[in-house]
LUMDO-911360 format. One record per residue (C-alpha): x, y, z; residue in one letter. Coordinates in nm, 4 decimals. Layout:
BEGIN
<node <X; Y; Z>; A>
...
end
This chain:
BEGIN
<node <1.4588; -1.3109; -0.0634>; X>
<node <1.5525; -0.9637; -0.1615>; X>
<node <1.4683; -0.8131; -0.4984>; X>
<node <1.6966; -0.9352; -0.7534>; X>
<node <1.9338; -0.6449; -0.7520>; X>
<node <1.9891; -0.6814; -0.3698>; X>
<node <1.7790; -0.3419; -0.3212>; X>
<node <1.4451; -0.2949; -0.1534>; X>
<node <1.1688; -0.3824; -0.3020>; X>
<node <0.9091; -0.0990; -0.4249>; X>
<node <0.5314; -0.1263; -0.4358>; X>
<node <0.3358; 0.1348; -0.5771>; X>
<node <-0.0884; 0.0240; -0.5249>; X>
<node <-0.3242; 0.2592; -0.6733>; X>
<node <-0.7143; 0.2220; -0.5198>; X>
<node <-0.9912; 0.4314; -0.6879>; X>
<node <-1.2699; 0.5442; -0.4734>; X>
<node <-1.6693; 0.4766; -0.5329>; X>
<node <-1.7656; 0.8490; -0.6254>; X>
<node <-1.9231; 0.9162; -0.2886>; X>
<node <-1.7291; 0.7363; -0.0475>; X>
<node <-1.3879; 0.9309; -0.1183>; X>
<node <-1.3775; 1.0292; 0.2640>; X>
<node <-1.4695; 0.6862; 0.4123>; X>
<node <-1.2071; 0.5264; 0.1791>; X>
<node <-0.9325; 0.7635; 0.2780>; X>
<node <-0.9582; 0.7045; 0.6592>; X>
<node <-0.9965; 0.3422; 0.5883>; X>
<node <-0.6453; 0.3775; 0.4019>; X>
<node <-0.4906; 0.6124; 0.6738>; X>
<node <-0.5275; 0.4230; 0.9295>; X>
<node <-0.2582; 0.1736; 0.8010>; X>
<node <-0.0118; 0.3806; 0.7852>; X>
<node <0.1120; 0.3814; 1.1253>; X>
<node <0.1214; 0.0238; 1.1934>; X>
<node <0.2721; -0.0988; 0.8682>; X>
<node <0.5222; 0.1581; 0.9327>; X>
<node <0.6082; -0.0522; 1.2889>; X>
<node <0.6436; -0.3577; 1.0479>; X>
<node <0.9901; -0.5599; 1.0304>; X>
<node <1.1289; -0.4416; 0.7114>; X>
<node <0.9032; -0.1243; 0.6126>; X>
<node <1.1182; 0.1082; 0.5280>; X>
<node <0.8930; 0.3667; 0.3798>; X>
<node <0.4863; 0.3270; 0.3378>; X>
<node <0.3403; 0.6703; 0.2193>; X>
<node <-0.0399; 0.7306; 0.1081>; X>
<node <-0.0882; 1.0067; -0.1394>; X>
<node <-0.3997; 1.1028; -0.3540>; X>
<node <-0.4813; 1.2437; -0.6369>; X>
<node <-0.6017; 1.6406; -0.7402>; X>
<node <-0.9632; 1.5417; -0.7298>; X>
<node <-0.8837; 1.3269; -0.3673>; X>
<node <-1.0780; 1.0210; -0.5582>; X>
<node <-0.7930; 0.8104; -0.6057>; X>
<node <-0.5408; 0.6829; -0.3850>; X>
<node <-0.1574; 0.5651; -0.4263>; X>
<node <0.0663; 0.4039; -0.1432>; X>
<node <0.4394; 0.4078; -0.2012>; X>
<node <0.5642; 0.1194; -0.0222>; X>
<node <0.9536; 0.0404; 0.0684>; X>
<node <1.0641; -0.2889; 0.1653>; X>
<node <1.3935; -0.4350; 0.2330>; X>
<node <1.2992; -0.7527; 0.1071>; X>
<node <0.9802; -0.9511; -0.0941>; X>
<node <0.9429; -1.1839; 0.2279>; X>
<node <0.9363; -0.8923; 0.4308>; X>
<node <0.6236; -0.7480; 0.1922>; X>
<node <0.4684; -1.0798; 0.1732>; X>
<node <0.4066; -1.0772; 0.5734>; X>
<node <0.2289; -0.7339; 0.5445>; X>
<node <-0.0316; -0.8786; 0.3928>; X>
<node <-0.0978; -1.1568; 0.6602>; X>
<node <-0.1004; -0.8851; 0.9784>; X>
<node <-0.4142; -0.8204; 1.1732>; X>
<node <-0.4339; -0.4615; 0.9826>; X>
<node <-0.3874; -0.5381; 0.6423>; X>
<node <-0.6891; -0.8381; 0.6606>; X>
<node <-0.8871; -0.5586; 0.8705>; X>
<node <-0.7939; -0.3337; 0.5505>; X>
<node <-0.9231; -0.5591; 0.3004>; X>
<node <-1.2960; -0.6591; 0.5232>; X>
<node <-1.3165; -0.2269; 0.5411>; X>
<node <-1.2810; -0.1610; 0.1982>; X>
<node <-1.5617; -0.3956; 0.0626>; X>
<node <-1.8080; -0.0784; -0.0948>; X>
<node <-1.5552; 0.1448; -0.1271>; X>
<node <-1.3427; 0.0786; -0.4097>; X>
<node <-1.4164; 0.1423; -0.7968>; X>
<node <-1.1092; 0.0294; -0.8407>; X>
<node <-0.8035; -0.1104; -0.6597>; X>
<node <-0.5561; -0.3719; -0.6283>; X>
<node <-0.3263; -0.2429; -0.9077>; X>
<node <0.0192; -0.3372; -0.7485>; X>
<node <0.3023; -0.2801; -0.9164>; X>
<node <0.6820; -0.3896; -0.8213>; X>
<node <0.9296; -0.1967; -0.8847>; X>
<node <1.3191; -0.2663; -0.8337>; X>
<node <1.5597; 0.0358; -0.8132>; X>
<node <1.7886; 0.0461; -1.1446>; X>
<node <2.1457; 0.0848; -1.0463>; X>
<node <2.3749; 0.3325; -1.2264>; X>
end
């Protein structure tokens, strides 16, 4: 179940810290990155932040949807989402992108 143009799938999640727990949030969020990067099918899972270091964006690769749907049953990710209760304003805000071909 690939993305409808046969290209990987991109994810782009933006979480926005509780003003005070910036830090706590952005170790919470690092640590992820080097097991979902071991994942079948990652082929790129970056976390980047904003100027004021209060909001957070991973870029996510995957080489298919199924692929992207079993991140989010592994041991890390459900760790992820019990470690970020009271520390996120804001978060969830997925969005899937597919690569336009020219």
């Amino acid at each position: 179940m690939s993305s409808s143009n046969g290209k990987p799938l991109c994810l782009i999640v933006k979480v926005k810290a509780v003003p005070g727990k910036e830090e706590a949030l952005k170790e919470v969020l690092t640590r992820m990155i080097e097991p979902t990067r071991k994942e079948p099918g990652c082929i790129a899972y970056q976390l980047y932040s904003n100027d004021k270091n209060d909001t957070f964006f991973f870029y996510e690769l995957w080489e298919t949807a199924a692929h992207l749907d079993a991140h989010s049953k592994t041991p890390h990710y459900e760790r992820l989402v019990k470690e970020r209760v009271g520390l996120v304003a804001e978060g969830g805000e997925n969005t899937r992108l597919e690569e336009i071909l020219i």
